[in-house]
N, CA, C and O atoms as a printed pandas DataFrame, in Angstrom:
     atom_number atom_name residue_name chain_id  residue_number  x_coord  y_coord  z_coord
0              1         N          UNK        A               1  101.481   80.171  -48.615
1              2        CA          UNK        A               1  100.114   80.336  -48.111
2              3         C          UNK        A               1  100.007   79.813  -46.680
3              4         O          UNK        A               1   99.511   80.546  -45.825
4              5         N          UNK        A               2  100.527   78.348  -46.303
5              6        CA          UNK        A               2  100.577   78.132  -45.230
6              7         C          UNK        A               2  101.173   79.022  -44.003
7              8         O          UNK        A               2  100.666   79.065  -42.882
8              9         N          UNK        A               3  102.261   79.676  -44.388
9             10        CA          UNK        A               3  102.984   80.938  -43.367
10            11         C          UNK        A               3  102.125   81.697  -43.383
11            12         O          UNK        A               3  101.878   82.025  -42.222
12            13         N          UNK        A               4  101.461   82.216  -44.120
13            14        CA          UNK        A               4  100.763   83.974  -44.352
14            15         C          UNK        A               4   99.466   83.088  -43.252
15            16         O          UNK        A               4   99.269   83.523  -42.117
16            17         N          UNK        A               5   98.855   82.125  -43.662
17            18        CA          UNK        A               5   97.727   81.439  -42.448
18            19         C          UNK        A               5   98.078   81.339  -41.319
19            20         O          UNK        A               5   97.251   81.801  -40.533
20            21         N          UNK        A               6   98.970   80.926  -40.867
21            22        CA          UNK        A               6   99.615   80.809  -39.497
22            23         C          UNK        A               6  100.173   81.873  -39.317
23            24         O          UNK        A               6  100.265   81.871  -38.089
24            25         N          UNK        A               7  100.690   82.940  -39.709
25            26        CA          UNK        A               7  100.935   84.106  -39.125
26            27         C          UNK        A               7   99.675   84.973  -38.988
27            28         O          UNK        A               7   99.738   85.853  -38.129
28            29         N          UNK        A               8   98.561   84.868  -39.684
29            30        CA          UNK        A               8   97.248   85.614  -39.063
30            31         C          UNK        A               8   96.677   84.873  -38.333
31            32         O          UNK        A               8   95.784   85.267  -37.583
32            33         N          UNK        A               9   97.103   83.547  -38.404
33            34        CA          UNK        A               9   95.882   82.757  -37.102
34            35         C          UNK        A               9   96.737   83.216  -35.946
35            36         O          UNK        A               9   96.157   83.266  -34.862
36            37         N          UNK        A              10   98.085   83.579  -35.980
37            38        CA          UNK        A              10   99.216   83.732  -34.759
38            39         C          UNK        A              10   98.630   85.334  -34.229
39            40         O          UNK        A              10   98.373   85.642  -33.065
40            41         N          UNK        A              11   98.536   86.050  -35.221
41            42        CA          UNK        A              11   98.832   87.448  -35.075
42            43         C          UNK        A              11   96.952   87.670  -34.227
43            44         O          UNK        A              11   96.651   88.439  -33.314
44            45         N          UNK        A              12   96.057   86.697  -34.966
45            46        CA          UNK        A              12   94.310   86.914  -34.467
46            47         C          UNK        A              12   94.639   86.505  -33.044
47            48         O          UNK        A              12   94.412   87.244  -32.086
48            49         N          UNK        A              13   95.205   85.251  -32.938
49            50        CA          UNK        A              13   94.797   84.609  -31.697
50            51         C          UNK        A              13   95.624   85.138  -30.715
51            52         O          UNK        A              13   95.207   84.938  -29.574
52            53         N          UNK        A              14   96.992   85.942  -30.832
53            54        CA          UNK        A              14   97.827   87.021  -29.891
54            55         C          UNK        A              14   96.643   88.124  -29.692
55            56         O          UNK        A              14   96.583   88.518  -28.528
56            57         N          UNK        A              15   95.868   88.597  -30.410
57            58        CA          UNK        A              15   95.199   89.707  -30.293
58            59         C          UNK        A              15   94.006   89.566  -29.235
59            60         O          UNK        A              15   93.647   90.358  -28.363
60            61         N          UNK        A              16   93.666   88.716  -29.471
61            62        CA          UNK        A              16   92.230   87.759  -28.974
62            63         C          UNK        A              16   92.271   87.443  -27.882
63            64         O          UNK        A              16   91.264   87.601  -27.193
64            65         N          UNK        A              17   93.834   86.699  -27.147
65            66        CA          UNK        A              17   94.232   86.430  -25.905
66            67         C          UNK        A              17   94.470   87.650  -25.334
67            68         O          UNK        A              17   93.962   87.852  -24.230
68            69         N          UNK        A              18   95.284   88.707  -25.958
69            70        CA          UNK        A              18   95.692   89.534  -24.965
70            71         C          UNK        A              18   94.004   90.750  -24.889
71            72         O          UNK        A              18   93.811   91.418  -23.874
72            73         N          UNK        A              19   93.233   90.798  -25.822
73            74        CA          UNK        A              19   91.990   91.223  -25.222
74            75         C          UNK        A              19   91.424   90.806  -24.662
75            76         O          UNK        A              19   90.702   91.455  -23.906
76            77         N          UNK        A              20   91.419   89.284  -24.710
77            78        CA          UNK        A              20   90.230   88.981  -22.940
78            79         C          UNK        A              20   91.291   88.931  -21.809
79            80         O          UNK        A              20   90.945   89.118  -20.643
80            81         N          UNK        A              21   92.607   88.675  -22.149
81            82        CA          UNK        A              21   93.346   89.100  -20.754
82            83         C          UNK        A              21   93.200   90.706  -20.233
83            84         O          UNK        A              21   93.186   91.243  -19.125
84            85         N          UNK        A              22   93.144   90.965  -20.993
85            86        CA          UNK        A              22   93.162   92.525  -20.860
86            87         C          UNK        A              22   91.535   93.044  -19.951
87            88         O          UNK        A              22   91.307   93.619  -18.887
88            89         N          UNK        A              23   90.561   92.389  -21.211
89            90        CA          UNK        A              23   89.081   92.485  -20.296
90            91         C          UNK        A              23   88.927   92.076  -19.187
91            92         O          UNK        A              23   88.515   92.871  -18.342
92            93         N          UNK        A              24   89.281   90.326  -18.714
93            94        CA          UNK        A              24   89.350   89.874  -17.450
94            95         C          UNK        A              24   90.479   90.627  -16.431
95            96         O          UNK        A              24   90.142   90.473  -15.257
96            97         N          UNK        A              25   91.570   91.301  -16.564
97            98        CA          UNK        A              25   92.181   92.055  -15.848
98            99         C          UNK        A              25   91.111   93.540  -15.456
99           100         O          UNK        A              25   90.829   93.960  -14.334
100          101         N          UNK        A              26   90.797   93.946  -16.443
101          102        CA          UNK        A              26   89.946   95.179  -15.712
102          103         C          UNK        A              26   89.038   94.835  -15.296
103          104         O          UNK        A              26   88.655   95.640  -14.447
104          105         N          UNK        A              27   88.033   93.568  -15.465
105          106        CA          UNK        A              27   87.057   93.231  -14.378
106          107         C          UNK        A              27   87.355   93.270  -13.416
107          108         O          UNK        A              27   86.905   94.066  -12.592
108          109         N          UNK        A              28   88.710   91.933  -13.078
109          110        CA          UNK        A              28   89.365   91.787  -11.591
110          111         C          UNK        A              28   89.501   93.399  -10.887
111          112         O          UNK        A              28   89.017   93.702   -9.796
112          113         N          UNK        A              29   90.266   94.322  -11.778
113          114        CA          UNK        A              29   90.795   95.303  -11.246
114          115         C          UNK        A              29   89.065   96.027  -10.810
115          116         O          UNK        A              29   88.976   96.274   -9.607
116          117         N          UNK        A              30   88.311   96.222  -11.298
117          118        CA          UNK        A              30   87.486   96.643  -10.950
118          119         C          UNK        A              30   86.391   96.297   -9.867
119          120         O          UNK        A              30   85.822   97.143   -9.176
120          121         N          UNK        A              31   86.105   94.477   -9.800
121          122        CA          UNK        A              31   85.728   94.166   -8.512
122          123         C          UNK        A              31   86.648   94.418   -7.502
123          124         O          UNK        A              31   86.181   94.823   -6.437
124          125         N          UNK        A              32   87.893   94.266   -7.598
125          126        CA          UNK        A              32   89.182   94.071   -6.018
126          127         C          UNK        A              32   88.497   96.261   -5.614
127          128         O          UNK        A              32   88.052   96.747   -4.575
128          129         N          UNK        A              33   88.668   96.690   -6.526
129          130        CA          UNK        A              33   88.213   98.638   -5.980
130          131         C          UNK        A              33   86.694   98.404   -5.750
131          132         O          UNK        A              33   86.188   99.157   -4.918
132          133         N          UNK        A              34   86.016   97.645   -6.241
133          134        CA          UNK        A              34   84.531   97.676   -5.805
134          135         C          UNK        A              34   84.781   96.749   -3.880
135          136         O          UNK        A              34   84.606   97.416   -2.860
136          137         N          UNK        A              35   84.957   96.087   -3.854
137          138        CA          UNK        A              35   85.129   95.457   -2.829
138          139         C          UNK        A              35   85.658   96.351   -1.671
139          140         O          UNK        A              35   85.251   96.748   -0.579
140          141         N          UNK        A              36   86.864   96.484   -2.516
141          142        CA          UNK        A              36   87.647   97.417   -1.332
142          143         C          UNK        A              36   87.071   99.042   -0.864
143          144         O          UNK        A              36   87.461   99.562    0.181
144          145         N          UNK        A              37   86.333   99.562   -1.580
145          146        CA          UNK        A              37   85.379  100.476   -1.396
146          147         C          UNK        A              37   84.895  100.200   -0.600
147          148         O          UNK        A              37   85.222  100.759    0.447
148          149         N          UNK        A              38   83.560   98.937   -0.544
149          150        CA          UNK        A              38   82.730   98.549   -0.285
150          151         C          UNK        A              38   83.223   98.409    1.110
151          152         O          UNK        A              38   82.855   99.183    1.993
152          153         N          UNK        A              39   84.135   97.333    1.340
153          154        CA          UNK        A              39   84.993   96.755    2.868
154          155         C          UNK        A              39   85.117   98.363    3.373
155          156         O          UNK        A              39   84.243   98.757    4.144
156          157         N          UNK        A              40   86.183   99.306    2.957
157          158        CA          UNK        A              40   86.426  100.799    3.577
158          159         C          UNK        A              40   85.396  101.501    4.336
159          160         O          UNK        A              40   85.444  101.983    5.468
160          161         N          UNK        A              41   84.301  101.450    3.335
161          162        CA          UNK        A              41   83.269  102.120    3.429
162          163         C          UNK        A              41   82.745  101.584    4.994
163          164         O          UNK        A              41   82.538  102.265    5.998
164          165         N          UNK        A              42   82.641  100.391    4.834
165          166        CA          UNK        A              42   81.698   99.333    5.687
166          167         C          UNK        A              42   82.463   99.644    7.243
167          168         O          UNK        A              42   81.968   99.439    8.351
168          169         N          UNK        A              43   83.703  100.154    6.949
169          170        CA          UNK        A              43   84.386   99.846    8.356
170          171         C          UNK        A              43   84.456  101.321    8.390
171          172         O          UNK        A              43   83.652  101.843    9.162
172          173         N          UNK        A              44   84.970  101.844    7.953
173          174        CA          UNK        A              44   84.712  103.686    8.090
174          175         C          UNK        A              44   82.987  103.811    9.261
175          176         O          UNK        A              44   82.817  104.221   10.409
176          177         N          UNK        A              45   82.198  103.328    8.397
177          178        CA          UNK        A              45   80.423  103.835    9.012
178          179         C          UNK        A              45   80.709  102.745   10.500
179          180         O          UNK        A              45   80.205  103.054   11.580
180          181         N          UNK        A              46   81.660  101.352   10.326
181          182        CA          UNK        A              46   81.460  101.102   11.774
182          183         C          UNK        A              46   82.574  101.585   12.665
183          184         O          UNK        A              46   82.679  101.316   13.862
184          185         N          UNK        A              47   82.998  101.968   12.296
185          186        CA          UNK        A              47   84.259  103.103   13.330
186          187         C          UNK        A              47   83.730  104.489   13.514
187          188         O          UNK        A              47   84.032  105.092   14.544
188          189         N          UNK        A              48   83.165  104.905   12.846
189          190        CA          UNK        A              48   82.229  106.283   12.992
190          191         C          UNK        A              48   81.272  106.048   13.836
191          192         O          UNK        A              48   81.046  106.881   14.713
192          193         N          UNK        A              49   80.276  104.495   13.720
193          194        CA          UNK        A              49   79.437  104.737   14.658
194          195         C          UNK        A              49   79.837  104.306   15.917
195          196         O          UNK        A              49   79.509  105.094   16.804
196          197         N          UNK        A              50   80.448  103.298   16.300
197          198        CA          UNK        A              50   81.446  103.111   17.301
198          199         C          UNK        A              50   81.976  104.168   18.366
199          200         O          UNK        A              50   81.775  104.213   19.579
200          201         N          UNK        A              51   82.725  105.014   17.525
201          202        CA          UNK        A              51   83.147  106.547   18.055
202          203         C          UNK        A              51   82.283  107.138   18.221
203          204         O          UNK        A              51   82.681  107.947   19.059
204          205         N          UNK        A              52   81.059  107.408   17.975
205          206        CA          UNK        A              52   79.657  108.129   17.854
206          207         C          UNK        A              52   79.031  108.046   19.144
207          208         O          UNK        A              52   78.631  108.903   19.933
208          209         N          UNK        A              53   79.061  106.205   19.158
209          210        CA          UNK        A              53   78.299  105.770   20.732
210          211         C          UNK        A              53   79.133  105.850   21.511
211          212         O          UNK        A              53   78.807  106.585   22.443
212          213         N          UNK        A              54   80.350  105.326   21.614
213          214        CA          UNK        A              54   81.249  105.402   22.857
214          215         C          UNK        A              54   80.967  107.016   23.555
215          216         O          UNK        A              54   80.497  107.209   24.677
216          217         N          UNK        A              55   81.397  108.100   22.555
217          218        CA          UNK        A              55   81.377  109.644   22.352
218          219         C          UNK        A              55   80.502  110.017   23.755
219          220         O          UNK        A              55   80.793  110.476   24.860
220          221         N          UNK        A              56   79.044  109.477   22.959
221          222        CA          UNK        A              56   77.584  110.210   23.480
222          223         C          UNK        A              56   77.525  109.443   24.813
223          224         O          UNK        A              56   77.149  110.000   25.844
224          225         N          UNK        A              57   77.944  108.019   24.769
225          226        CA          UNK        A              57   77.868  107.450   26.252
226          227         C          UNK        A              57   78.866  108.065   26.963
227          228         O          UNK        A              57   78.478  108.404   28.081
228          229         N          UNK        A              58   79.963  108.323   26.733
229          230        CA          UNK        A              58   81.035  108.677   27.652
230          231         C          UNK        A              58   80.486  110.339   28.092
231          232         O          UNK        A              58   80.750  110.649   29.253
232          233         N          UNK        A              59   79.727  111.435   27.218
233          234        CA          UNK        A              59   78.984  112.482   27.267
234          235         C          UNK        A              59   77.976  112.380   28.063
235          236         O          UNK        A              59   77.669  113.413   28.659
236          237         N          UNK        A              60   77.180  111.168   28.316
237          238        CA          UNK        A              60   76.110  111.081   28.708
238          239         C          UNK        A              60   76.327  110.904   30.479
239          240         O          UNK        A              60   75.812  111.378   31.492
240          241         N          UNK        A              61   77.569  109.782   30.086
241          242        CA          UNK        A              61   78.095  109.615   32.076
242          243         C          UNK        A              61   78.853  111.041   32.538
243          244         O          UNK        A              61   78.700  111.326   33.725
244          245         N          UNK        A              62   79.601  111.906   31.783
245          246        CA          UNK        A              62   80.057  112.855   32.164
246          247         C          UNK        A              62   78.778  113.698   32.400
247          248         O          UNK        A              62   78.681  114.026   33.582
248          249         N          UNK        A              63   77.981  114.048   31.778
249          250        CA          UNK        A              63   76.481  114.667   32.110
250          251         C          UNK        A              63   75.689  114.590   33.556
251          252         O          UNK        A              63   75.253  115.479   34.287
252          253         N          UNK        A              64   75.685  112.705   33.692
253          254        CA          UNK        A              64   75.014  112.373   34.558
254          255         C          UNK        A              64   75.695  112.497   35.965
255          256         O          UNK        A              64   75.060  112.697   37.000
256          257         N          UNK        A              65   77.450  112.316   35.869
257          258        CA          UNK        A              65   77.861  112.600   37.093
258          259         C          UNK        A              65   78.064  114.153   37.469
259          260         O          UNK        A              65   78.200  114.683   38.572
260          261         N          UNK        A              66   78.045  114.546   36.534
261          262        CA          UNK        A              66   77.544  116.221   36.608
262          263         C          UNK        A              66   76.641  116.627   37.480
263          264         O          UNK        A              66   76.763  117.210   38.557
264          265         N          UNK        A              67   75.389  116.119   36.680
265          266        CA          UNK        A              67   74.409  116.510   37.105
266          267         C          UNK        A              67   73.867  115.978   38.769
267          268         O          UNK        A              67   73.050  116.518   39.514
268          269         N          UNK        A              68   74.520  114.970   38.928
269          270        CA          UNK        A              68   73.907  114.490   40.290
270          271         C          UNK        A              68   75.080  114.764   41.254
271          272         O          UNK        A              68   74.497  114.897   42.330
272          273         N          UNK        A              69   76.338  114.916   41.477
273          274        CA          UNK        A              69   77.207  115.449   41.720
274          275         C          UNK        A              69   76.714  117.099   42.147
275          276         O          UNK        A              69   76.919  117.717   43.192
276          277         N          UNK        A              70   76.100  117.449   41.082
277          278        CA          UNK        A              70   75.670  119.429   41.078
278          279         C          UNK        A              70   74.430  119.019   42.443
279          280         O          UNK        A              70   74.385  119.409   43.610
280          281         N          UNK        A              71   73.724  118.281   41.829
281          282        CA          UNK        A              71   72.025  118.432   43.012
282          283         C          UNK        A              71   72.856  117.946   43.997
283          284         O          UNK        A              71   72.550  118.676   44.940
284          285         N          UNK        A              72   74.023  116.914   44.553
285          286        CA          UNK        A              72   74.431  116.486   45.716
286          287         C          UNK        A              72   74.905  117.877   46.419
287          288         O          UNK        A              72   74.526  117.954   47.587
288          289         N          UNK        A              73   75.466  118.711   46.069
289          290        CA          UNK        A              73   75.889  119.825   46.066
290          291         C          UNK        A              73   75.208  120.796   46.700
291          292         O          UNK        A              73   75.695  121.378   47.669
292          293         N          UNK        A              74   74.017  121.071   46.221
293          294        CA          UNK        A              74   73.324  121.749   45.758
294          295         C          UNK        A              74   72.139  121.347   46.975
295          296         O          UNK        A              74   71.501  122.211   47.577
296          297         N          UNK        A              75   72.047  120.466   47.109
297          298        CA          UNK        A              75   71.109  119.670   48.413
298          299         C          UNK        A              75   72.055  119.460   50.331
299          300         O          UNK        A              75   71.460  119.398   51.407
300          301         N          UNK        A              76   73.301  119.414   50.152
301          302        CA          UNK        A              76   74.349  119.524   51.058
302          303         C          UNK        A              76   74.176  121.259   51.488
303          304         O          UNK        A              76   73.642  121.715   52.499
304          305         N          UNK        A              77   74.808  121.992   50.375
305          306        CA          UNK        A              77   74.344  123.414   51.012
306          307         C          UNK        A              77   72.700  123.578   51.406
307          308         O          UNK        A              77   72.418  123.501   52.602
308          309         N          UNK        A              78   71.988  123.725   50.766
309          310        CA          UNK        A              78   71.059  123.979   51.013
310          311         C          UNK        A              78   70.014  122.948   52.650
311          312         O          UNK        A              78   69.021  123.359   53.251
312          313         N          UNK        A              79   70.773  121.649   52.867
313          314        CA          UNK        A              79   70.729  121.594   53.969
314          315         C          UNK        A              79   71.226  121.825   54.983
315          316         O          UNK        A              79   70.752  121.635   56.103
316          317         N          UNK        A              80   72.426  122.344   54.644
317          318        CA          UNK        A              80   73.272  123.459   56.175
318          319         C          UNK        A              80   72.849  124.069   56.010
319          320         O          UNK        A              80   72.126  123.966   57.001
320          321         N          UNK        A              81   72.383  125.130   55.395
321          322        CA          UNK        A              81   71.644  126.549   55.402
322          323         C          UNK        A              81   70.209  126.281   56.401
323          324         O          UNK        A              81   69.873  126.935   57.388
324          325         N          UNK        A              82   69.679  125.388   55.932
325          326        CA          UNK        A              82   68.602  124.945   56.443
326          327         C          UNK        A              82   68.682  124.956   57.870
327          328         O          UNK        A              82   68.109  125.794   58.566
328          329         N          UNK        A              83   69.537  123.837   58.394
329          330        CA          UNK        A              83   69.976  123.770   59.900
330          331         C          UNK        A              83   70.632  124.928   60.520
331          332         O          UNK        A              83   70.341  125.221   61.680
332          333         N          UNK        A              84   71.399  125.540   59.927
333          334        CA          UNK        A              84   71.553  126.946   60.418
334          335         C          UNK        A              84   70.539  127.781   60.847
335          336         O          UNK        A              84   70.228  128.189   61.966
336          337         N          UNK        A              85   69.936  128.015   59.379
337          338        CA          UNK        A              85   68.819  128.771   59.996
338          339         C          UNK        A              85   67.599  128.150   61.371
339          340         O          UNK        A              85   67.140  128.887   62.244
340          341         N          UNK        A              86   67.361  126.982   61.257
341          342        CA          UNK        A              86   66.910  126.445   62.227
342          343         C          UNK        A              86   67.674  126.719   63.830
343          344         O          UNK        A              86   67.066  127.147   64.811
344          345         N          UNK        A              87   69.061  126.372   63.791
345          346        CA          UNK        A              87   69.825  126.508   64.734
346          347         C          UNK        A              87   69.631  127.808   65.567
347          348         O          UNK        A              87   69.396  128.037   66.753
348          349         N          UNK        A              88   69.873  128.752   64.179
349          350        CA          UNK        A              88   69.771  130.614   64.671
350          351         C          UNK        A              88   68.086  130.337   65.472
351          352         O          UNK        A              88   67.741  130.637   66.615
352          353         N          UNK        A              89   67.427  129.785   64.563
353          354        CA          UNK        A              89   65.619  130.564   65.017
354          355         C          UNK        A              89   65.427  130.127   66.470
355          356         O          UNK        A              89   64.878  130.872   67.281
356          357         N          UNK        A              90   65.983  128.643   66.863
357          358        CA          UNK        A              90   65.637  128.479   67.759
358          359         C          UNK        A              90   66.525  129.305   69.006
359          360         O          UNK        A              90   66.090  129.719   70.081
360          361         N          UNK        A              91   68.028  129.391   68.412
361          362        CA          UNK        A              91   68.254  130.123   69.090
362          363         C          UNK        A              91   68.137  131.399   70.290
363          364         O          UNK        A              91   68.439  131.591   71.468
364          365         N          UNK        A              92   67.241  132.384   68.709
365          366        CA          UNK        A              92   66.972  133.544   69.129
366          367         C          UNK        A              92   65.225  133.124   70.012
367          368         O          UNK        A              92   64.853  133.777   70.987
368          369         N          UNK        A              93   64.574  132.219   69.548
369          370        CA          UNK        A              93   63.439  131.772   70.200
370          371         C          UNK        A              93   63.552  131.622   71.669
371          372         O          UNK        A              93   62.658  131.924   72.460
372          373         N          UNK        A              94   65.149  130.953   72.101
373          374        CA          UNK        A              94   65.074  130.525   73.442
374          375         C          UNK        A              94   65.702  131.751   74.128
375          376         O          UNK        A              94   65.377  132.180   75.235
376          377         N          UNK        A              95   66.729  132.298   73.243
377          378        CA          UNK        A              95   66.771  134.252   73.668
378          379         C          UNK        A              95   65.726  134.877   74.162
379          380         O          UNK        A              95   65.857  135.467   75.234
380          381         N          UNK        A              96   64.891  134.876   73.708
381          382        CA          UNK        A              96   63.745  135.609   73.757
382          383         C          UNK        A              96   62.792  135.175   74.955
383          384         O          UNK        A              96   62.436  135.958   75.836
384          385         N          UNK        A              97   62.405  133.778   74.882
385          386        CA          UNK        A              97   61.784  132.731   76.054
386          387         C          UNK        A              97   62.360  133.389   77.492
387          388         O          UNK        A              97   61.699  133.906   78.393
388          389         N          UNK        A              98   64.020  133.169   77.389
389          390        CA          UNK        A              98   64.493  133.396   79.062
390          391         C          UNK        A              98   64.367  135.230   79.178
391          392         O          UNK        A              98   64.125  135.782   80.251
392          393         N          UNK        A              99   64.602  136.066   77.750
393          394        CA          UNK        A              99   64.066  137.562   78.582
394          395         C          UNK        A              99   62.905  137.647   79.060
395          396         O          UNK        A              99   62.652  138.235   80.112
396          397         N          UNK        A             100   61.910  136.959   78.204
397          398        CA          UNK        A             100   60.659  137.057   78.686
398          399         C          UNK        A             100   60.633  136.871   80.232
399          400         O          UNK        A             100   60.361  137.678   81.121
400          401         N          UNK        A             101   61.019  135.485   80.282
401          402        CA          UNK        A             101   60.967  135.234   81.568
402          403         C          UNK        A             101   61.685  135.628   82.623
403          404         O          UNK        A             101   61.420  135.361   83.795
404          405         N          UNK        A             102   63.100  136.616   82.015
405          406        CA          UNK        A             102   63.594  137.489   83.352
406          407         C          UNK        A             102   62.872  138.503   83.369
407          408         O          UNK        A             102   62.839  138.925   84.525
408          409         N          UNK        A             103   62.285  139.106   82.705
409          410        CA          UNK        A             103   61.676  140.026   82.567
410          411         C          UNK        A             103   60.385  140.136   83.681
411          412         O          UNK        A             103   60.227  140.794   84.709
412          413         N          UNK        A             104   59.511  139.109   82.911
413          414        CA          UNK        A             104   58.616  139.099   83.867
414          415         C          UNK        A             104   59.016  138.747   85.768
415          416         O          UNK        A             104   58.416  139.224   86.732
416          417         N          UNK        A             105   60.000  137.944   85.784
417          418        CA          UNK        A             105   60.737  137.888   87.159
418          419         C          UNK        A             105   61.070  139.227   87.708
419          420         O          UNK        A             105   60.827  139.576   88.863
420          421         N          UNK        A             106   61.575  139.863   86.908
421          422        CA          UNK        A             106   61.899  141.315   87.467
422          423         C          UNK        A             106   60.722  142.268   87.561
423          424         O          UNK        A             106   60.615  143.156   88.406
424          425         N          UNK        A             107   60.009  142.038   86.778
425          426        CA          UNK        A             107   58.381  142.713   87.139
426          427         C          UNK        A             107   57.910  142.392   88.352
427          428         O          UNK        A             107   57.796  143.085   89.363
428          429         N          UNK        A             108   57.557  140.881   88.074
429          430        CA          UNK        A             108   56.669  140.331   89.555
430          431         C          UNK        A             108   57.667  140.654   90.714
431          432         O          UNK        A             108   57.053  140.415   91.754
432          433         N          UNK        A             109   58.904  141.081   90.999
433          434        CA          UNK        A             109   59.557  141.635   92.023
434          435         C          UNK        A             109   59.737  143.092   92.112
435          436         O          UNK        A             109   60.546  143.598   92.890
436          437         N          UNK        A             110   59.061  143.700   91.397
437          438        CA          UNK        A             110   58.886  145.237   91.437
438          439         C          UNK        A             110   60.503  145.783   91.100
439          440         O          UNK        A             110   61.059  146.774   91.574
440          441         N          UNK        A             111   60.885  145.080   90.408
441          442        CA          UNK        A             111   62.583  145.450   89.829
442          443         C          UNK        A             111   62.096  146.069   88.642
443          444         O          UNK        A             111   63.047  146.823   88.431
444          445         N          UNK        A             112   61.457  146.244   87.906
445          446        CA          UNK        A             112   61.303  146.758   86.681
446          447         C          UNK        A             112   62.861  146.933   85.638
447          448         O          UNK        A             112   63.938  146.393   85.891
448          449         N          UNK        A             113   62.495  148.016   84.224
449          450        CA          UNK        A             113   63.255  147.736   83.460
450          451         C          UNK        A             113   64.236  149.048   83.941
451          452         O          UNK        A             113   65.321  149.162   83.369
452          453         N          UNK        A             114   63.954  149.782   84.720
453          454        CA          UNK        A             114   65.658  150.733   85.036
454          455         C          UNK        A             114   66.224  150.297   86.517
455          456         O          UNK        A             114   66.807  151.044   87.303
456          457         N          UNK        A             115   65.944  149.052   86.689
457          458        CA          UNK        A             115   66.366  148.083   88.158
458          459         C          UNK        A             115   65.889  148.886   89.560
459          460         O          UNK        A             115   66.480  149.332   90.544
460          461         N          UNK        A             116   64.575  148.826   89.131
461          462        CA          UNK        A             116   63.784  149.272   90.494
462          463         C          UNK        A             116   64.256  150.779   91.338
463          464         O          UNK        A             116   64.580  150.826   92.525
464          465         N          UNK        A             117   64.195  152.001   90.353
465          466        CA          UNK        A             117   65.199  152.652   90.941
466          467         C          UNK        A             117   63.060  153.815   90.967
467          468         O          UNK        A             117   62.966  154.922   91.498
């Protein structure tokens, strides 16, 4: 009787240990994947947003030197054009000023426009 007792208290309490080892192992195993999810996850969304902002800022300076780079551009021609055309108007303005005024020289000397013939 004493063997047959000690071999079921042996055989309960082997059973008993290796089920809460067994339970406390799949807890562990199950917080260390909850965690490690959790950690992955956590660093995934801050490397995504990281890459996200760097992205849109580095987009945003490529944009901006774009864009002011383009109007520098864009304000450079359009002020040579400007002075050109200024250059030409007055040009042809002071063209015009000295025919006038040979003109009328050749009038008031009775030279007219087929050279006084």
């Amino acid at each position: 009787l004493a063997w047959d007792v000690a071999l079921v208290w042996t055989v309960a309490y082997k059973a008993l240990a290796w089920a809460v080892a067994s339970a406390c192992m799949a807890a562990l195993a199950w917080a260390v994947a909850l965690v490690w999810t959790v950690a992955y996850k956590a660093l995934a969304w801050d490397v995504a947003l990281v890459w996200t902002v760097a992205y849109k800022a580095l987009a945003w300076a490529v944009e901006l030197v774009w864009t002011v780079s383009h109007k520098a551009l864009v304000w450079a021609v359009a002020s040579a054009c400007m002075a050109a055309h200024k250059a030409l108007a007055w040009a042809v303005a002071l063209a015009w000023a000295v025919a006038s005024a040979c003109m009328a020289i050749g009038m008031g000397c009775g030279i007219g426009v087929d050279g006084g013939a």
